[in-house]
C-alpha positions in Angstrom: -14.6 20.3 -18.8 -12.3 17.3 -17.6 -11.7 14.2 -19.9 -12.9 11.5 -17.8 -11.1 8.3 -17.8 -12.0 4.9 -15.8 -9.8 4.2 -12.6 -11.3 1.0 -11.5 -14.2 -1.2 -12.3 -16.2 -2.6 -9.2 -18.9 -5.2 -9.4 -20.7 -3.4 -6.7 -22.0 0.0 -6.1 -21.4 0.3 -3.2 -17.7 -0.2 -3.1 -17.3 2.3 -6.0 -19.0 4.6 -4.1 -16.7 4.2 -0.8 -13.4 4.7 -3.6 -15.1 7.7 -5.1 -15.1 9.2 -1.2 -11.7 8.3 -0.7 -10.6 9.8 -3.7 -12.9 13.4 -3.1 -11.4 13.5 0.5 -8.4 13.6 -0.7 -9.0 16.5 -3.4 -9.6 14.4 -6.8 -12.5 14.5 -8.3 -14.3 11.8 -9.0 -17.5 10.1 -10.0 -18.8 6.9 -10.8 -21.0 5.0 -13.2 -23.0 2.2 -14.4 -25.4 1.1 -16.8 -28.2 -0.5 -15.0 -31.0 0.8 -16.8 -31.7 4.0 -14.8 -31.4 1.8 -11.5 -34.2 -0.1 -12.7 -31.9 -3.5 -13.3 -29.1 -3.2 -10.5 -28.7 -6.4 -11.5 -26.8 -5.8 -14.8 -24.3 -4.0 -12.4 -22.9 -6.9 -11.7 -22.3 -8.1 -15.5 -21.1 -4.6 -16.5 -19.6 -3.1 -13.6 -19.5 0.0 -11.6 -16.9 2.5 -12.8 -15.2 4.9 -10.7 -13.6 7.6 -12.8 -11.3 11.1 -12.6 -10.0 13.4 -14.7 -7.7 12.6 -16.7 -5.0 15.0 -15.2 -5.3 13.4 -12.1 -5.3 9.6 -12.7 -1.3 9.1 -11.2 -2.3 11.2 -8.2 -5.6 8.8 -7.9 -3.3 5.2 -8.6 -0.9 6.9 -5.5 -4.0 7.5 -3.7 -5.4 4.1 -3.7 -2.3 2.3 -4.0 -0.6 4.1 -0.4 -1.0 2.2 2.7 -3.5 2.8 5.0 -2.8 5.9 7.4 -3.1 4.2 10.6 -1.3 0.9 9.5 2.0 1.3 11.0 5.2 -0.4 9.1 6.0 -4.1 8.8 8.4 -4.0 11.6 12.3 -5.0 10.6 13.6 -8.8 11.2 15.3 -9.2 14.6 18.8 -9.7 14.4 
């Protein structure tokens, strides 16, 4: 079983949830979590955050991940001369 360790801290679910897909299409496993009472305080979400995390073994290939531009955004295009 992996050691888990936090990647980022989101104040909303739902944009853990979108970086947890990234990070699974891209073959690192991942998960999130939060402590808002069983979902019954969603609320306290936003005081303690929403945690993405991935194994351990696999946190510089999920910084590289996150941290690569996006696929269809083409180059910053070099000064005219």
């Amino acid at each position: 079983m992996p050691e888990w360790v936090v990647l980022r801290t989101f104040s909303y679910q739902h944009e853990a949830e979108v970086v947890r897909s990234v990070l699974e299409g891209s073959g690192i496993e991942a998960m999130t979590n939060s402590d808002d009472c069983g979902a019954l305080d969603p609320a306290l979400g936003l005081v303690r955050g929403v945690n993405v995390l991935v194994a351990a073994d696999q946190l510089d290939q999920a910084e590289n991940v996150l941290c690569a531009p996006p696929a269809d955004q083409s180059p910053d295009p070099s000064p005219a001369d």
